[in-house]
N, C-alpha and C positions, 0 to 999 in steps of 0.2 A: 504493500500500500504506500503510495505517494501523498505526501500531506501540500495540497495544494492552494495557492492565493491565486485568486481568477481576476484579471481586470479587462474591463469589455466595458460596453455604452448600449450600441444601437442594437435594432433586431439582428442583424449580422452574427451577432454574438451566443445570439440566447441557444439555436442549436449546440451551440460546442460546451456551452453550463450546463444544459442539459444531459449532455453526454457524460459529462464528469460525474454529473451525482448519480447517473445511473448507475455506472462503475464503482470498482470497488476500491477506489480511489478518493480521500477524504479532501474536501474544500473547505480549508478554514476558515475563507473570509473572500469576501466578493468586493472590489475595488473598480466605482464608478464614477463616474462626470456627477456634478453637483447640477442639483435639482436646477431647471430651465427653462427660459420661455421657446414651447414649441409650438409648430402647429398655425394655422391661420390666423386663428386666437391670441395667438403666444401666451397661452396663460401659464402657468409655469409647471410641471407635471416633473413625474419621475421617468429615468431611460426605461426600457425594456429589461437589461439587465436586474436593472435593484428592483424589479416589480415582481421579478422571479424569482431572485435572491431574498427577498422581504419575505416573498411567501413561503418561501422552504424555511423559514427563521436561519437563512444565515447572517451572520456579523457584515455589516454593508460600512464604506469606508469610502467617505466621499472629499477629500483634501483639492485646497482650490490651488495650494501649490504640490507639486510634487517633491519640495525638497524639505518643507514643513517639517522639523525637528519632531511634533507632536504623532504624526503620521507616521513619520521614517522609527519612530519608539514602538508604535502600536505595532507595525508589522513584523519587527522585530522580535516582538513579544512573540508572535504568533510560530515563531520556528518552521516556516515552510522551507519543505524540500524543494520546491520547484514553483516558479511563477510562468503562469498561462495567461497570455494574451490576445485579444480578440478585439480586434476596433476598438481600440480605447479611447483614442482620439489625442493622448500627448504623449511628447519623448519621454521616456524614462532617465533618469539622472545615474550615473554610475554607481550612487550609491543603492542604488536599488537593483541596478540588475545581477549587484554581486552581493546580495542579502541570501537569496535560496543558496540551497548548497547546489542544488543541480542546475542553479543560473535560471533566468528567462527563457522561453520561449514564444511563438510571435505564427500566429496563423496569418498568412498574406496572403489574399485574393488574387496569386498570377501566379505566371512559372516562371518564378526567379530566372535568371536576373533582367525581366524586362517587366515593365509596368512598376517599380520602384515608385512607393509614393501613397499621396491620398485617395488617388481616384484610379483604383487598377481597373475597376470592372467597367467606368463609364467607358474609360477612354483606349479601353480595348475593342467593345461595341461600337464606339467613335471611328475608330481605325479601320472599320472590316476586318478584325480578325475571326477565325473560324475555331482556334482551341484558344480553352485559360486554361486556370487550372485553381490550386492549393499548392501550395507550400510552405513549408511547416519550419522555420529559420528560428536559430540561437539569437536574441538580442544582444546586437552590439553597439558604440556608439555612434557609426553610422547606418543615418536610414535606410532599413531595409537590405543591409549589406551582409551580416549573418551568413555563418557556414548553414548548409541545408541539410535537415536530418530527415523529411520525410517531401516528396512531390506526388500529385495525382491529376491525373489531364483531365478535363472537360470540352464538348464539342460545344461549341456558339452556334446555334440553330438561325437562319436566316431571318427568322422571328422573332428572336428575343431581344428583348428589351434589358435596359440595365438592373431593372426591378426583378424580372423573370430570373434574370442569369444571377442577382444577386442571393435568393432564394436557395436554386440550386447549389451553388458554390457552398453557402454557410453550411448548407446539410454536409456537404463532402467535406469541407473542413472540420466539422465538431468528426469525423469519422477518421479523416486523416489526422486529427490533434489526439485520439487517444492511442493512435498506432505507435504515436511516436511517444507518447509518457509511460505506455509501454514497453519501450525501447528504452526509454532514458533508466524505467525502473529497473529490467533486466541486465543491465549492461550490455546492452549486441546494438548501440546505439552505435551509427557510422554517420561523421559528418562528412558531409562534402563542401569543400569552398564553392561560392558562386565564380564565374568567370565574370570578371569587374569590366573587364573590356567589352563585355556583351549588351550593358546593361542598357536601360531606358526607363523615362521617369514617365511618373504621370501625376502631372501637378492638383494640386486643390481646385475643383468647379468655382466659378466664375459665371453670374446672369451673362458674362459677356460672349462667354462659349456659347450661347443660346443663336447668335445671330445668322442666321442662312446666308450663305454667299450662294447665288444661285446659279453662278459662273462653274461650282463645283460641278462632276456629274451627277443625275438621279442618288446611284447606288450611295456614293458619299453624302447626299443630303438626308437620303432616306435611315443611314448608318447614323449619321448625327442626331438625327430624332430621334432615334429607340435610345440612343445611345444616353440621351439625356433624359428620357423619362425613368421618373415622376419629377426632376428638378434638376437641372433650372430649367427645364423646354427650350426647347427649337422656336425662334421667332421670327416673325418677319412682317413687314410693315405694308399697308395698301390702303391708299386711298388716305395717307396720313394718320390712320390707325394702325395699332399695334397687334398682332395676331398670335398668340402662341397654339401650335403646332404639335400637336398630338401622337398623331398617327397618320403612317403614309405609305405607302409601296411602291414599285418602280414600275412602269408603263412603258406603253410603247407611244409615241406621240401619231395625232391624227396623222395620215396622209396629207403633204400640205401647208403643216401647220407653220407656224413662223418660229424659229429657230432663239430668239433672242430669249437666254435668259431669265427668269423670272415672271414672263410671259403666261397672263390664263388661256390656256387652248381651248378648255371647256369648265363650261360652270352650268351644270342642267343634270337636273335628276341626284344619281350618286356621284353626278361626275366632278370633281371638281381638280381639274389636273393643269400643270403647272412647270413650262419648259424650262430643264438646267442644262448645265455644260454639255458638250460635245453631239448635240440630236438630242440627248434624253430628257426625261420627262417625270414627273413626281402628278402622282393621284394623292391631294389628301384627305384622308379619310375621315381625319377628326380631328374639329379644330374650334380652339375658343377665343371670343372677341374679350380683350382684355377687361376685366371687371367683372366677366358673364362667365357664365356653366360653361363648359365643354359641349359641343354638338356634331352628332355626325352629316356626312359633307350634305345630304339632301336636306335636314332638319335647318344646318345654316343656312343654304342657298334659299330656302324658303323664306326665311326673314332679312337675305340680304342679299339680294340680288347684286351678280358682278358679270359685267359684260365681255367676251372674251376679247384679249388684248389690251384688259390693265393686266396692271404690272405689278405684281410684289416687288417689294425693294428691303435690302438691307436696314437703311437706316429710312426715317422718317423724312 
């Protein structure tokens, strides 16, 4: 049995706490982000983590610094063999990831060393790529740089979205994080360095990543949407109003149609499709006027009629 301190936040996380307590592995204490304004409301609520943590009665550990003498005491008290990691949402300080005797570990949403960062699964969907993955990395003091003790591939479905693929992933990570404390328990734990010179980042979201360049192709504008939903959304501006962009697929464009860019081909029925880069073409499927619901494309075009040959534009 491994005596474990768990720190996580978001949903991401709750599969791999979950897995822990099923096991026959003890969690001492569950280390989360302090209570937050979320939500549209922003009213201020608990993460997913400590909601699950509260309710099993474990000891929840919420410090708004990480280097917090008070904090860096309590978990010290606690004598854990090994700290698990899952979305936490901040660096760890050295003095903590050399507190367990079996050190940190750190479940990352890619396959090392590419997608290094905060945003591995938007901006992998972003990219077109067609595998992620898990990997299951020793915390060290740089981000996401960790020998690798456990990986497991995942395919990107032309479908999925970053919500969908994010789902997926945490089920395979909490599966892949007990393989490896597993390993670390038994000793037949083998690290491997990443190769440093391979690597690639993926920065923190930005509403600004949101904005269509319509110059891109279809597939790339199409990737950028899934890729950003549920947040920040794909946006794009028409008629001086601001449009965020839901859902979309790639078409074939009319016979005909006019070639430029951000061009409506058609706006009738379900149709509501929209020329990008090189001949291609974006149908989108669901789309809300800023301030308003979400609608799909016939339900909008009903209450807003657009003529083909405006023009989506970038900026306003």
């Amino acid at each position: 049995m491994v005596r474990i301190v768990f720190l996580g936040t978001p949903a991401f996380a709750v599969p791999t706490l979950e897995r822990l307590l099923a096991s026959p592995h003890e969690v001492v204490a569950v280390v989360t982000q302090p209570d937050r304004p979320r939500g549209r409301g922003q009213r201020v609520s608990e993460s997913p983590v400590k909601l699950l943590a509260a309710g099993g009665g474990l000891p929840v550990l919420q410090p708004e610094r990480m280097k917090d003498p008070a904090f860096v005491e309590a978990l010290g008290a606690l004598a854990p063999d090994l700290g698990v990691v899952a979305a936490y949402g901040k660096m760890l300080p050295d003095q903590l990831l050399a507190l367990p005797r079996l050190g940190m570990i750190n479940v990352h949403a890619s396959l090392l060393p590419a997608y290094r960062g905060a945003a591995p699964i938007h901006r992998a969907v972003m990219a077109g790529e067609t595998e992620t993955g898990i990997t299951i990395i020793r915390l060290v003091r740089e981000m996401d740089a960790g020998p690798m003790l456990r990986r497991a591939a995942l395919p990107i479905d032309p479908d999925d979205d970053a919500e969908t693929l994010e789902r997926a992933l945490a089920a395979l990570g909490a599966v892949t994080l007990l393989q490896a404390v597993d390993d670390l328990e038994s000793g037949r734990a083998a690290e491997e360095e990443q190769d440093h010179a391979r690597a690639t980042f993926a920065p923190r979201l930005t509403r600004a990543d949101g904005a269509i360049d319509w110059s891109r192709t279809a597939g790339q504008v199409h990737d950028q949407v899934r890729g950003l939903h549920p947040w920040p959304r794909a946006f794009s501006h028409l008629g001086g109003a601001r449009y965020l962009i839901h859902r979309t697929t790639v078409v074939e464009p009319p016979d005909g149609a006019p070639t430029v860019p951000g061009t409506v081909l058609e706006a009738a029925g379900d149709r509501l499709v929209v020329a990008a880069g090189s001949g291609t073409a974006v149908a989108i499927l669901e789309i809300q006027p800023e301030g308003r619901r979400a609608l799909p494309a016939r339900a909008f075009l009903a209450g807003h009629p657009i003529a083909p040959g405006t023009a989506f534009k970038t900026s306003a």
